[in-house]
C-alpha positions in Angstrom: 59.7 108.6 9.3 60.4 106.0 11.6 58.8 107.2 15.2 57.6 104.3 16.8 54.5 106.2 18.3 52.5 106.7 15.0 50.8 103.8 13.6 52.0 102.9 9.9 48.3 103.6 8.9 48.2 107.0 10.1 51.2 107.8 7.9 49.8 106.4 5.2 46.6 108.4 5.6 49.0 111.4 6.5 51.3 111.1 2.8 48.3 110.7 0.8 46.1 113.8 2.4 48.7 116.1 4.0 46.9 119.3 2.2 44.2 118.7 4.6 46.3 119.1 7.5 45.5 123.1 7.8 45.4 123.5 11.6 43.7 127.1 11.5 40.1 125.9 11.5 38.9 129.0 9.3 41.2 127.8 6.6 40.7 124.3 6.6 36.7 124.8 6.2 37.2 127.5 3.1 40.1 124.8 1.3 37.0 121.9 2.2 34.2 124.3 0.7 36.7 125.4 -2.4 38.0 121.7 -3.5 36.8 119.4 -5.9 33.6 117.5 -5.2 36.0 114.1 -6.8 38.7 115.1 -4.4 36.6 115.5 -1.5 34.8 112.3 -2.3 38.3 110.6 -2.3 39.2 111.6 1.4 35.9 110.7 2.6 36.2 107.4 1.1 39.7 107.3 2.6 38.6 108.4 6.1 35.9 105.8 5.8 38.3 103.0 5.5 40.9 104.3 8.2 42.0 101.1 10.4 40.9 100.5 14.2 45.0 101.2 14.9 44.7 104.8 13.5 41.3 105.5 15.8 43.1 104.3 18.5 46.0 106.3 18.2 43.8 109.2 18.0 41.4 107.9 20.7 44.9 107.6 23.2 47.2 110.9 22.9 50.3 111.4 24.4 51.2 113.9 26.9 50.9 117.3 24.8 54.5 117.4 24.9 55.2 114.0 23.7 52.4 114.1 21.2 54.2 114.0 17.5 53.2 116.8 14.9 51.7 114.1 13.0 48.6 113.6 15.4 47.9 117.0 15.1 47.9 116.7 11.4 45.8 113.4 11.3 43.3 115.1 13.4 43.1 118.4 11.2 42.5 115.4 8.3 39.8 113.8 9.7 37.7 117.6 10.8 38.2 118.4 6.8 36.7 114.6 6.0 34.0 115.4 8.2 33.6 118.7 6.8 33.6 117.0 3.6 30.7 114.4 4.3 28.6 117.7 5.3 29.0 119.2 1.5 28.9 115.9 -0.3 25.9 114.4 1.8 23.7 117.3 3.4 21.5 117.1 5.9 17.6 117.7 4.1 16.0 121.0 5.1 13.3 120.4 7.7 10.4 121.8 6.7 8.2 124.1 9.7 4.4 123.0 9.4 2.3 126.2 10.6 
């Protein structure tokens, strides 16, 4: 791909994880609940290390109609890393004192 509007890092992110690109929310949270705890652990550590230029990206869309596919596709990515962090590090229970 050679569109000038999506950060090399972004692509690079996008080649690596594009299964996690499910845009219906629904699905993306049962493939995230069903994978791997290695695999998920591997795009959390990949989402961890994304570069300022891809945040920014994200941060500064396009007009909807001049926004590439690929945003859309990053951003599903980086809901099913966040998804991910809840199943690999959850939250403790709080505990109600009567």
């Amino acid at each position: 791909m050679t569109d000038d509007r999506i950060p090399p890092e972004a692509l690079a992110y996008l080649d690596e994880f594009r299964a996690w690109a499910i845009g219906d929310d629904f699905d993306r949270e049962e493939a995230v609940a069903h994978a791997d705890k290695s695999e998920l652990q591997r795009l959390v550590d990949a989402y961890d290390a994304l570069s300022e230029e891809v945040w920014d990206w994200l941060d500064n869309p396009r007009a909807p109609e001049d926004t590439p596919q690929e945003y859309y596709d990053v951003t599903d990515i980086t809901k099913a890393a966040e998804s991910a962090k809840g199943i690999l590090e959850p939250r403790p229970r709080r505990i109600k004192r009567g």
